[in-house]
N, C-alpha and C positions, 0 to 999 in steps of 0.2 A: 107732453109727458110731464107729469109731476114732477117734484123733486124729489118725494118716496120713493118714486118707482126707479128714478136715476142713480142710487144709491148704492146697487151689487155693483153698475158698471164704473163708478167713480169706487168702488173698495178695491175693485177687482185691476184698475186703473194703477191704482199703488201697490198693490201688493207684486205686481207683475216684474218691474226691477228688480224686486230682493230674490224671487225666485231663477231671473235669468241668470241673477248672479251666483244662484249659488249652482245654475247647471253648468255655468262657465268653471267654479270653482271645482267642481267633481269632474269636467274635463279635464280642465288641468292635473288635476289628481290623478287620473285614470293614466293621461300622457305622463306624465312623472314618472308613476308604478313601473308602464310601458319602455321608457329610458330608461331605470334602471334596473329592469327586469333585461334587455338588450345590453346594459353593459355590464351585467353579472354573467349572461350568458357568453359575450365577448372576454368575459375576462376567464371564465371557464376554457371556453374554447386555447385562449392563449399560455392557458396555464402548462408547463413539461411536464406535464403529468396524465395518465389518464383519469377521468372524472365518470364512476359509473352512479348515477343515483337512483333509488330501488326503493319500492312500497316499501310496507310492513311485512309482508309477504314474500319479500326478498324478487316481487319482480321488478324488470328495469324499466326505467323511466327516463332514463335519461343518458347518454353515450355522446362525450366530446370529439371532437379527429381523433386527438392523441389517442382515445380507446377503440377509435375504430380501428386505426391502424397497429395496434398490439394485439387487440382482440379477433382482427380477420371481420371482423361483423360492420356492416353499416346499421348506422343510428335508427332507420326505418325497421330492418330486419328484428334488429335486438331490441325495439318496443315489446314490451308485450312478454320478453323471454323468462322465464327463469336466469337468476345471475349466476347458476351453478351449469347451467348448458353453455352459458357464453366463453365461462374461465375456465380452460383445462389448467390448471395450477397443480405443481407438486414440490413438494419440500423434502429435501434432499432424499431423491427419487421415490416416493411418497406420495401419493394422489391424494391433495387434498378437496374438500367440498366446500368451494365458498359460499354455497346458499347458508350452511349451517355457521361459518365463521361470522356472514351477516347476521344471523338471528341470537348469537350469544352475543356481539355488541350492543344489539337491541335492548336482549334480557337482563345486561350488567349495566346498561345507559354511561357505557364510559369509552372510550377509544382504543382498539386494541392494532396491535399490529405484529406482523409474522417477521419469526426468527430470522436469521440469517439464513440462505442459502434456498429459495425461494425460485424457483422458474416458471415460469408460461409458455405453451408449448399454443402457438397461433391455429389456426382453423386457415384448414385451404393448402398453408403448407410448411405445417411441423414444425415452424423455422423456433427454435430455441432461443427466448430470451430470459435474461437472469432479470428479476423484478426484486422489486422492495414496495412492499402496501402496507397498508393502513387502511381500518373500518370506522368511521363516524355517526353515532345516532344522530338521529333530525326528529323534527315534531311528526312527522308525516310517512317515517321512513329511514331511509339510512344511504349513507354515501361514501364508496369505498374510490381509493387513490391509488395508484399505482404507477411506479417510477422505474424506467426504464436504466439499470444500474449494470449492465452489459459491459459498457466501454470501462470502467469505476474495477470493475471484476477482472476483466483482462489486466488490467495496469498492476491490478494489484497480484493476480497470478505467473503477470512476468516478475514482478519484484521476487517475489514470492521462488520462483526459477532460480532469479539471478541468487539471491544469498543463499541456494544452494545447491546448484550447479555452476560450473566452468564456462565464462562464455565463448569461447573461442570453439569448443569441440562438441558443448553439451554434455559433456560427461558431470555426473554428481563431484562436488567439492570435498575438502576433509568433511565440512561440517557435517553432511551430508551423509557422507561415507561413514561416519562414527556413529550415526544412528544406526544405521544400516548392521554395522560390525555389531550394535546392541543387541540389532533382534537377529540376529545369526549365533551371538554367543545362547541367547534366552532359548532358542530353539534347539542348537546343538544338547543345551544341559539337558530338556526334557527326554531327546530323542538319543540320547549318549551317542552321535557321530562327532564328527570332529570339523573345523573349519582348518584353510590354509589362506594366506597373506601372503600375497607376491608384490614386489618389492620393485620396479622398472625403471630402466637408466635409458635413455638414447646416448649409442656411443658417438662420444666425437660433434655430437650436437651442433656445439657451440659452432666447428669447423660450418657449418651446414649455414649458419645465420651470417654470418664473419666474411663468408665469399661470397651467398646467394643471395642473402639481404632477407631480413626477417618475414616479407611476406611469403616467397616460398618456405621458409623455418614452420610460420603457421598452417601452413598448407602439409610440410611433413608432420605436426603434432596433430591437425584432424585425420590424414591417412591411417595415422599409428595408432589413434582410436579405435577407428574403425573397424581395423584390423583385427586388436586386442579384443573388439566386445564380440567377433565375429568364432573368437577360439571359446569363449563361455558360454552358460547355460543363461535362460531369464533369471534365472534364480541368483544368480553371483551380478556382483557387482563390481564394476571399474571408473574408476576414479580416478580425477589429474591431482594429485599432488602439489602441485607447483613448476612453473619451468619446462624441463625435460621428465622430469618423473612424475611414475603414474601408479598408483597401487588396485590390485586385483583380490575381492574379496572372494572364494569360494566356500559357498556353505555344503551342507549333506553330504557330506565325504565320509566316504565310509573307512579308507587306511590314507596314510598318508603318501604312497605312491601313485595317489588319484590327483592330489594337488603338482606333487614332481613333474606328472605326466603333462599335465595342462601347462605346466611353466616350460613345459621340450617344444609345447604344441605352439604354443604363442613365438618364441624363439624361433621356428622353422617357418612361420608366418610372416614372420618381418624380414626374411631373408629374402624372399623377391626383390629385386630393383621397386623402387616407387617410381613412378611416372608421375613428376610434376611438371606440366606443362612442357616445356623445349628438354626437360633435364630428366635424367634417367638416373638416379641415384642409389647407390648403396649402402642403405640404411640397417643397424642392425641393433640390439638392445641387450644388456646384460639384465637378468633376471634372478632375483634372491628368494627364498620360500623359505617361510615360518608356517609350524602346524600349531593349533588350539586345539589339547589342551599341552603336548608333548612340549612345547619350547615355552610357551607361556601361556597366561590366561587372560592380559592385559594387555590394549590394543597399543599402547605407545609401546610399551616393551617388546610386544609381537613385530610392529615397526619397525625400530631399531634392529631387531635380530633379523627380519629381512633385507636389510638396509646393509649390513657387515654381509648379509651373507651375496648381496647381487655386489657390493665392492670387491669379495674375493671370487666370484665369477668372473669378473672383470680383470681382473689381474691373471688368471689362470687363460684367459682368452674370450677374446671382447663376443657378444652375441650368442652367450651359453648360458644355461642355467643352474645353479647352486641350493643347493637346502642347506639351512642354517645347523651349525655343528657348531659345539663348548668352545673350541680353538680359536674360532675367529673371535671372540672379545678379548683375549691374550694382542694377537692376529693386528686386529685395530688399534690396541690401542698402541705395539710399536708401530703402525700406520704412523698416529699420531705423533709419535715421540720421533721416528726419521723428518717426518717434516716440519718441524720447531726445530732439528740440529741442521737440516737441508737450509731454511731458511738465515743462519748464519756461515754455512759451507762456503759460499763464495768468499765472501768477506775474511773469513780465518785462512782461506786458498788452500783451502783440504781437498780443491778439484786436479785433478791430473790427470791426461791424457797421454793413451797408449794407444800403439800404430801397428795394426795389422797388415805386410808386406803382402803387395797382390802382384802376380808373376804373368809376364807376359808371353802364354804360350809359343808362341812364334820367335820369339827374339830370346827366350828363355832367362830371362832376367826380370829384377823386382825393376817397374817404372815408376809403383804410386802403391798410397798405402791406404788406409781405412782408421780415420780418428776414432776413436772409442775412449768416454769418460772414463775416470775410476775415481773413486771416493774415498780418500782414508781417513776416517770415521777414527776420533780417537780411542774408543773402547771396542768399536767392529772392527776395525782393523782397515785393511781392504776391500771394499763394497763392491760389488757390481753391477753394471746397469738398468739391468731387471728388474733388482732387487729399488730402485730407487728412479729411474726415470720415469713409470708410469704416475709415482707423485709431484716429479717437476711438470707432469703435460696435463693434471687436473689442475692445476695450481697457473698461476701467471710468475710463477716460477724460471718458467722454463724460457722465458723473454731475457732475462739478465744473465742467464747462464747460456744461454744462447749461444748469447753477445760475446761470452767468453770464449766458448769454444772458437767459434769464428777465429776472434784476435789472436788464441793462441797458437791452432793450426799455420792459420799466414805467418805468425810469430817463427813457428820450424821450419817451414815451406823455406821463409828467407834464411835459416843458416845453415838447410841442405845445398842452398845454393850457394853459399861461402863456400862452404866444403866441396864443391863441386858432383855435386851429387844429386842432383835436382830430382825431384819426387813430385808426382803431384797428387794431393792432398784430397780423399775424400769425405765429405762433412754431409749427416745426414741433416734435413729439416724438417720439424712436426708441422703440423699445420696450422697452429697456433702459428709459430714463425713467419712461414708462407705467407699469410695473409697478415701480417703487422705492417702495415703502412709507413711508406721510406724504407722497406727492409734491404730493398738493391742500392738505395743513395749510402746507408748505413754501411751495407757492407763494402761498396765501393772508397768509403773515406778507409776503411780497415787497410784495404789494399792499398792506396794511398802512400799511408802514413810510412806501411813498412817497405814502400817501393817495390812491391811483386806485382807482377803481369797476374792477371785473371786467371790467364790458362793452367795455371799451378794449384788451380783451387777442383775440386769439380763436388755440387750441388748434388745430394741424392735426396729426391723426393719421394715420398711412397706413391706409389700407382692409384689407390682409394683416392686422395688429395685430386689429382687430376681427372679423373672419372666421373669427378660430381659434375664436369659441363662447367662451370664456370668460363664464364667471359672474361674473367680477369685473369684466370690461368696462363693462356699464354703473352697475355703482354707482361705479366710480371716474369716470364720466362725471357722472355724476349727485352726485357732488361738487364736478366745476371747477363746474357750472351752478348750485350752489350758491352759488359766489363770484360769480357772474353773468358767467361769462364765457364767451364763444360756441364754440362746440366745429364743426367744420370736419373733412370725411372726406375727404381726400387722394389723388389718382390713382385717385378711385373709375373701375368699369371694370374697371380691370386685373384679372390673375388670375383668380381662381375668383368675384371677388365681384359678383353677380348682385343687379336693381335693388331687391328684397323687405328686402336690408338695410337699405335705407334707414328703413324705419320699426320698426327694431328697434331701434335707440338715439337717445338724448336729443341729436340735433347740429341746428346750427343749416343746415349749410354744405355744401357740397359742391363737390369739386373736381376737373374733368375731367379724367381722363388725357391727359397732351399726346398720346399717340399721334392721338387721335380730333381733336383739333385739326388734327394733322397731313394730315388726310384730308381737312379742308376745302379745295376746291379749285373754282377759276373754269375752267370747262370750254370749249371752242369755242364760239364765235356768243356767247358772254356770259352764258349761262346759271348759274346758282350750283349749287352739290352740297347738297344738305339733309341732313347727314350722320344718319343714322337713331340710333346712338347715342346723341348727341350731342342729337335732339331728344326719346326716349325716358328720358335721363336732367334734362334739364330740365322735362318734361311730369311725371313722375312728383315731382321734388323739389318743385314748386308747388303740388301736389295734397295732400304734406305739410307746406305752409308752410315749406318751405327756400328758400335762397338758393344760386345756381350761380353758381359760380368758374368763368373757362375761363381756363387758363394756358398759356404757352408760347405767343403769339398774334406773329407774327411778319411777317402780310401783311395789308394793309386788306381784302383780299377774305375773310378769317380771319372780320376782326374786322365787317365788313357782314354778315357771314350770322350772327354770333353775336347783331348785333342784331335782326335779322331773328326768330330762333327766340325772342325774348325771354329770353337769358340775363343775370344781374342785374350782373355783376362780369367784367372780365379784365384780363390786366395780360401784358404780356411784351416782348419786344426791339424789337414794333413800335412798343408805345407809352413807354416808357424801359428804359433797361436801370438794375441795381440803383444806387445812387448814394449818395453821403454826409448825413446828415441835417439839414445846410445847406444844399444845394443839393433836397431838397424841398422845405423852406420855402418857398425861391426860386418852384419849380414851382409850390405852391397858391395861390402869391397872383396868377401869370399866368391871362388866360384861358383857357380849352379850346385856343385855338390856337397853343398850347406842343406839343403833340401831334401838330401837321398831320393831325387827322382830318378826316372826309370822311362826314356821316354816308348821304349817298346814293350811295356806293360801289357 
């Protein structure tokens, strides 16, 4: 072969390198593309987002996990789809169309993305998720994002709760309640009805947290909710206030005897016992009504004159309801002005105790008396109890005055017993008292100091106090009895409390509800009333070795049947009214017929 002719295979010889190299170099390239075309896709895939990407045409071409599992669809399926069949989308409850949201990103080549409040509602099964997307043009198409904002939404819907509602009951807050009050006044003016504001105390509350301990307390303020929203329409609203108190907005009232009624209805509701768990409790709420427009037109004002008017329900008798009337801001504010001169009363010792002589049917002689405050008030004069102890028992008042009572009772107790005329001494306790820790170490140093036996003293507690079930009821009983001194269950009867209590604690006494006194009555032809309570609570206290107090006794025909039924004690306006404790003296050393009784009445 020539050298001519060997000339293609020696060009073709060299040129054969450059070419292997450069199909190595376009492999490499192709492998390059292929990497990170694998790691755009992996990084798609890894993205919290879902990733749909879509011709020009708005079909889809592209579906990560993330959007298969929001969208319901696998990436196979939704090749090929329209991206308006994939995404049922709506904006606040609004069916929007994503094919057309993609194609105006297209048309504007700029990024758009949807308002707040945005859901996707999945394929397969309905399940609701709150989204937040965005649409981005590409050269080839377009690529929509979508961010699952669900969990982001809840958080911010409980916040959203909490600053305004109450978290313990779920009831709406003021804040809450004051919108509310806005659009009830906006509506009343159009519609000219009228709205009413009730005003809600639990009585004695505090009693309730103090003995049972605040998780049953919170267990009684979600019951009393319940309760409360169970006596309204949807249309009104109830609200916690704070604390114990809770306010009741009703709108579309057509007279003002519509809101009265609803505040009798609510009151009659909360008079059942509550069932909290071991405890059966008697719970019960004072309730005050303000109308819009008649008392005010202004929700703090309307407030407040609900607020005086459930204080003077509550003074008139605990668990009733009141409508606000001109008097009680007079009303209130001597409230106010008694307990700014209450709060220096002790100190100036403008307190003084008077002794109601209690007569021992059987033996027909005074044995023991009944302490009772009196106030003399330098410009009131002579106060009475009424008029001023239900502000020492709102108040932590009524702990230092207490303390007095006490000392000065054993204070007379020991110089009846100089005189030789021993008396024993009855001192009621609130239930503030009751439950003030050290109250028996306390009263036993009193006893103490003045050297008097126990037994000179006797404890009346009211029957409510012991009924709430408390565990700690009778060991603190079982403390004064330690001191020896006689322990007395007060207005038993009343309320919820049923005769079975009576041998559930350590008391010596027992003491009728004046109502049931009250029913004693001398009938036609002469015949006497045997009041059935009245002989079932005596029948029943004898059989446990107690003694019955009837108080309030105010007619001979009262006090002939009470001797009749064999009750042991009474004492009341028929047979003295309270008196200074020189003038008992006076009384025990007269016969029986100091009294003008009559025992064959």
């Amino acid at each position: 072969m020539t050298a001519l002719a060997t000339l293609p295979l020696v060009l073709l010889a060299a040129a054969l390198p450059a070419h292997l190299w450069r199909m190595a170099r376009l492999r490499r390239h192709c492998e390059g593309q292929r990497r990170r075309l694998d790691q755009a896709l992996a990084l798609l895939q890894a993205l919290p987002a879902a990733v749909i990407g879509t011709d020009r045409e708005g079909v889809v071409r592209f579906l990560n996990e993330r959007g298969e599992a929001m969208s319901g669809f696998a990436a196979a399926d939704a090749d090929g789809r329209g991206i308006a069949a994939l995404l049922a989308v709506y904006q606040d409850g609004v069916a929007v169309d994503a094919g057309e949201q993609m194609r105006d990103c297209l048309l504007r080549e700029a990024v758009t993305e949807a308002a707040r409040g945005a859901v996707l509602l999945r394929r397969g099964d309905n399940k609701r998720i709150d989204i937040q997307y965005s649409c981005a043009p590409m050269e080839d198409g377009a690529v929509m994002l979508l961010h699952d904002v669900s969990a982001r939404r809840g958080a911010e819907a409980r916040l959203e709760f909490i600053a305004h509602h109450d978290t313990l009951t779920g009831l709406p807050n003021r804040l809450h309640f004051q919108l509310r009050f806005e659009h009830g006044i906006a509506y009343a003016k159009r519609h000219r009805c009228l709205l009413a504001l009730l005003f809600l105390d639990i009585d004695r509350f505090k009693g309730i947290n103090d003995s049972l301990g605040h998780d049953v307390g919170d267990q009684v303020l979600v019951e009393f909710a319940r309760r409360v929203q169970q006596c309204v329409r949807k249309v009104d609203t109830v609200a916690r206030q704070g604390g114990d108190e809770f306010i009741v907005l009703l709108t579309e009232l057509r007279t003002a005897e519509d809101g009265e009624r609803v505040a009798e209805k609510i009151a009659r509701a909360l008079a059942a016992p509550f069932i909290i768990g071991e405890y059966s409790l008697a719970v019960a709420a004072s309730v005050g009504v303000a109308i819009y427009p008649d008392d005010d037109d202004d929700i703090d004002a309307l407030l407040e004159k609900a607020d005086l008017a459930m204080y003077a329900a509550k003074r008139r008798a605990r668990g009733t309801s009141l409508r606000y009337a001109a008097g009680m801001q007079t009303q209130s504010y001597s409230h106010a002005l008694l307990e700014t001169d209450l709060r220096s009363a002790l100190e100036l010792e403008q307190f003084v105790l008077h002794y109601q002589p209690r007569l021992d049917l059987k033996e027909q002689r005074v044995t023991g008396v009944k302490a009772l405050m009196r106030w003399k008030h330098p410009q009131l004069g002579l106060v009475m109890p009424l008029d001023f102890l239900p502000i020492l028992e709102e108040s932590a008042l009524i702990l230092p005055v207490g303390a007095w009572v006490m000392a000065s009772a054993v204070a007379q107790a020991r110089r009846w017993i100089e005189l030789g005329q021993p008396l024993t001494v009855s001192i009621n306790l609130s239930a503030r008292q009751f439950y003030q820790t050290d109250i028996a170490r306390n009263f036993g140093a009193i006893l103490e100091a003045a050297g008097v036996a126990g037994s000179c003293i006797e404890l009346e507690i009211a029957a409510g106090i012991l009924i709430d079930r408390n565990q700690n009821c009778e060991a603190i009983l079982r403390q004064f009895k330690q001191l020896g001194m006689r322990i007395s269950i007060g207005d038993f009867g009343s309320g919820e409390a049923p005769l079975h209590y009576l041998k559930r604690f350590p008391a010596d006494v027992v003491k009728i509800e004046k109502s049931f006194i009250d029913d004693l009555r001398r009938h036609d032809g002469g015949s006497l009333e045997q009041g059935a309570m009245v002989r079932a609570i005596v029948a029943m206290a004898h059989t446990l070795k107690m003694r019955v107090v009837a108080g309030g006794v105010e007619t001979a025909d009262q006090l002939a049947q009470l001797v009749a039924m064999e009750c042991d004690e009474a004492f009341g306006f028929y047979l003295s009214r309270a008196v200074a404790p020189a003038e008992i003296e006076g009384l025990i050393k007269r016969s029986q017929d100091w009294l003008g009784l009559s025992w064959n009445v």
